[in-house]
C-alpha positions as CSV (number, residue, x, y, z in Angstrom):
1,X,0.0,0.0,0.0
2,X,1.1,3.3,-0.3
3,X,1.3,5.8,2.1
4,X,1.7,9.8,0.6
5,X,3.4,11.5,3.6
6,X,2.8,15.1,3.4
7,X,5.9,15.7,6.2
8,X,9.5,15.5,6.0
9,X,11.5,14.4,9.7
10,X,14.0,16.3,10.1
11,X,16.9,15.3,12.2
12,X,20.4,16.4,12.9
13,X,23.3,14.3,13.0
14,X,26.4,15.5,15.1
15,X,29.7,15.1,13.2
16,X,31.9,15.6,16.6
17,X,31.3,14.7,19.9
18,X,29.9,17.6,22.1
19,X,32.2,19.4,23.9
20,X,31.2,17.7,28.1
21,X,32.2,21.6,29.4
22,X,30.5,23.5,26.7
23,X,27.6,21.2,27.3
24,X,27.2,21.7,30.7
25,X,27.0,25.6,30.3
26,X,24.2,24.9,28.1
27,X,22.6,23.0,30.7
28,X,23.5,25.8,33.6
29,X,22.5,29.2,32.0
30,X,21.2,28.2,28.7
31,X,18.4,25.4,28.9
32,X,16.7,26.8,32.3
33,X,15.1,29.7,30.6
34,X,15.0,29.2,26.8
35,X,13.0,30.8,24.5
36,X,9.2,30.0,25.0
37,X,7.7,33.0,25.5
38,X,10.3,34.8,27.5
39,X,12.7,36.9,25.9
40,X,15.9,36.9,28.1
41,X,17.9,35.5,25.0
42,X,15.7,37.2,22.2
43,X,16.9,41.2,22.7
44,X,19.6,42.8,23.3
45,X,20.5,44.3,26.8
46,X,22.7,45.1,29.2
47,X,23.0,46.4,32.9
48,X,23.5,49.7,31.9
49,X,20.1,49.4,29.5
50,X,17.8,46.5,30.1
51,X,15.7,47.9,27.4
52,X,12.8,45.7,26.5
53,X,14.1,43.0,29.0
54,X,10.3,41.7,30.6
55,X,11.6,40.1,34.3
56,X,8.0,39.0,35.2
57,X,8.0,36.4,32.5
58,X,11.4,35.3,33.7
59,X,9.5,34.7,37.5
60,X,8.1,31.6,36.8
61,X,11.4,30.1,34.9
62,X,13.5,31.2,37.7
63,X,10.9,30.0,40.6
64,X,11.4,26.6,39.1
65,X,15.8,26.8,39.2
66,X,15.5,27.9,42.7
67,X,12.8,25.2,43.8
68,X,13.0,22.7,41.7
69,X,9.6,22.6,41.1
70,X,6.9,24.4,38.8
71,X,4.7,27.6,39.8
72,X,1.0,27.3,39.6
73,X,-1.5,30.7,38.9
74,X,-4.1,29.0,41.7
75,X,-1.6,29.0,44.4
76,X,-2.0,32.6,44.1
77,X,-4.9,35.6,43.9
78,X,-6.0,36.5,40.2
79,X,-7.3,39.6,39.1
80,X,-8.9,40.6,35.3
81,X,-8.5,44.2,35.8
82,X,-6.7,46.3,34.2
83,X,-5.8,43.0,32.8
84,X,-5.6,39.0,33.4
85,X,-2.9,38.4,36.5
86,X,-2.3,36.9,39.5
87,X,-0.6,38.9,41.7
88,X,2.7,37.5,43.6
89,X,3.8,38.8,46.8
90,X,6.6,41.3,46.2
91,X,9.0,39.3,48.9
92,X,9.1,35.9,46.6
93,X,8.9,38.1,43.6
94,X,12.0,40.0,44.2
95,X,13.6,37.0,46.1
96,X,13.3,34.6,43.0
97,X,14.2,37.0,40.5
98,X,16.6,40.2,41.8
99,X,19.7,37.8,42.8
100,X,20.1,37.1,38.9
101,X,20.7,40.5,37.8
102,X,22.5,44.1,38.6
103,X,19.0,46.7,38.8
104,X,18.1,48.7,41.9
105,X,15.2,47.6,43.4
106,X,13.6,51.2,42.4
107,X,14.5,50.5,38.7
108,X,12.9,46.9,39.2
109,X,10.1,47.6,40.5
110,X,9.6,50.2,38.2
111,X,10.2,47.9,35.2
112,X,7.9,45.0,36.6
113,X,5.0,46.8,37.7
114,X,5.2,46.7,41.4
115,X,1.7,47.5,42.5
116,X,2.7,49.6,46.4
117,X,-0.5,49.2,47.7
118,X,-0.9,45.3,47.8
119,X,2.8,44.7,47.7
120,X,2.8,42.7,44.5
121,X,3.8,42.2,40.8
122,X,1.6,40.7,38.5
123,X,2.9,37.9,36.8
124,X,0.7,35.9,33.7
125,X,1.1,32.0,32.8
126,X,1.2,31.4,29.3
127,X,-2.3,30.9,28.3
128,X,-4.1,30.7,24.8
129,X,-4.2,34.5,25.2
130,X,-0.6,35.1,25.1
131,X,0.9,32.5,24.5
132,X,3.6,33.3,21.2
133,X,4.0,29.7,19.6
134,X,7.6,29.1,17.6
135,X,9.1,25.7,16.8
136,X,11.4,24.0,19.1
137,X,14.6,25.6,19.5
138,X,17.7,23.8,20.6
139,X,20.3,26.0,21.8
140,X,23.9,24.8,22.3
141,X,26.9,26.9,23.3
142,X,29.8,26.9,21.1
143,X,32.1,28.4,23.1
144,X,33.0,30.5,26.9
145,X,34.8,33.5,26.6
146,X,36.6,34.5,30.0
147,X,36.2,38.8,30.3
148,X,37.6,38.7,33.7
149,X,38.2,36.4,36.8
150,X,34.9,36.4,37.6
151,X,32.8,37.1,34.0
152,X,32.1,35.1,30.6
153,X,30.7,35.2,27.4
154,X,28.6,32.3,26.1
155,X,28.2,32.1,22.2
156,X,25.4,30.4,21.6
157,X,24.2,28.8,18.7
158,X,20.2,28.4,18.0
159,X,19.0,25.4,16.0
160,X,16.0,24.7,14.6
161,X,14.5,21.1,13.3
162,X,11.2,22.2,12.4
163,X,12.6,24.8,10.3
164,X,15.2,23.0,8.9
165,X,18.4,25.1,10.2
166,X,21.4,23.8,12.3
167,X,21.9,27.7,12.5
168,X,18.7,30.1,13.0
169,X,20.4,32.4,15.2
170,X,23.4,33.2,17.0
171,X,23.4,35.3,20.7
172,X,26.4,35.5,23.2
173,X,25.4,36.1,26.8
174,X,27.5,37.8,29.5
175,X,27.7,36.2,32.9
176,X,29.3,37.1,36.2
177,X,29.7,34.2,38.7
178,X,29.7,34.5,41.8
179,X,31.8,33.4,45.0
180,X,28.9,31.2,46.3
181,X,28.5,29.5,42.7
182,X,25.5,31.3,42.3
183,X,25.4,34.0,38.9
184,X,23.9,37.3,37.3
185,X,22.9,37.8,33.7
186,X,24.7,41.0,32.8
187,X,23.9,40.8,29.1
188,X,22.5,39.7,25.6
189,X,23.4,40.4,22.3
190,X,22.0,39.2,19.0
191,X,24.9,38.7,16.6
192,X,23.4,36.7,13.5
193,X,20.4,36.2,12.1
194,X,19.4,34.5,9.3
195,X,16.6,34.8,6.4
196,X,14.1,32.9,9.0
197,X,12.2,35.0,11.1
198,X,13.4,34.4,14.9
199,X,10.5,34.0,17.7
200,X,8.9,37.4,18.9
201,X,10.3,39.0,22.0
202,X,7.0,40.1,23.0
203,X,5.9,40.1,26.9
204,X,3.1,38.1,27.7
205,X,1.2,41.5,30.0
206,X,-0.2,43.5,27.4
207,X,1.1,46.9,28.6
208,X,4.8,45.6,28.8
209,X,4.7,44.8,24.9
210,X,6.3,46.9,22.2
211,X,6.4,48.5,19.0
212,X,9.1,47.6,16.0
213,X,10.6,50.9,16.3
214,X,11.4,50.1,20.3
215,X,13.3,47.2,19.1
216,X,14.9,49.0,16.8
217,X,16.0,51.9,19.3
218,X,17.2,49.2,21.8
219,X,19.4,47.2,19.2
């Protein structure tokens, strides 16, 4: 019988063995945020200008490195006004989230939408109503770049199978480790593209999304 197969499976087939050191900052700074609709490694920033950085969709990644374990909305009051939220508790917001990054808590909580009143932040899961879908991405650090004694620069490179590219883009981040093993994201920086269209850096709360010409300003 025959079958019409209206697919092609893409795989890739690795050449070399991966590098055990490289592949293990992958695993470290890389892999534990990604790219589903959070857009740490999707813009470019620094500390000095965290532009369109959004930190509240970063909570719930970062909730999960520091407890091991995922966040739910319904552990936590929800609100539809002036949009769809649930509002977290400024302590284990700024706890979870501050200790990966050089901002004053002013700046922060300017940035995130601290609410004074009920000491919160509002923080959305991804939900059909903002949820940005993009293929699979596997990202895979090609090499570590020592600044200083205490900073590095990843280059990463970002595959894609569903689109058919071993190289959609490529995006170095800058690290500072600390004495206690812990780290801070000091930076991203976008340094290829190709002719495929990379996933949208978009934030998932409405009022924290931009226009084209912000990204362009913030590039």
């Amino acid at each position: 019988m025959y079958l019409d197969r209206h697919w092609e499976a893409t795989k890739l087939i690795r050449l070399h063995p991966a590098n055990k050191e490289l592949y293990d900052l992958t695993l470290k700074y890389i892999m534990p945020i990604g790219y589903h609709n959070v857009n740490l490694f999707l813009l470019n920033w620094n500390a000095d200008n965290y532009g369109n950085l959004c930190f509240n969709d970063l909570f719930d990644c970062l909730y999960r490195v520091e407890n091991d374990e995922y966040l739910y909305a319904d552990d936590y009051p929800y609100y539809t006004e002036p949009y769809n939220h649930s509002a977290i508790p400024a302590q284990l917001f700024e706890d979870t989230i501050l200790p990966y990054f050089d901002i004053t808590i002013e700046e922060f909580r300017e940035r995130a939408l601290y609410d004074a009143q009920s000491n919160t932040y509002p923080w959305q899961d991804i939900s059909c109503d903002n949820i940005l879908y993009y293929p699979s991405l596997i990202p895979e650090v090609t090499d570590c770049i020592k600044v200083d004694e205490n900073t590095i620069k990843l280059i990463v490179n970002v595959m894609c199978l569903d689109k058919q590219t071993d190289n959609l883009f490529i995006h170095e981040v800058t690290i500072r480790t600390l004495s206690d093993g812990k780290f801070k994201y000091i930076g991203n920086e976008i340094t290829y593209t190709g002719d495929i269209e990379i996933p949208s850096a978009q934030a998932r709360i409405p009022v924290q999304r931009f226009s084209e010409e912000d990204t362009d300003e913030n590039s």
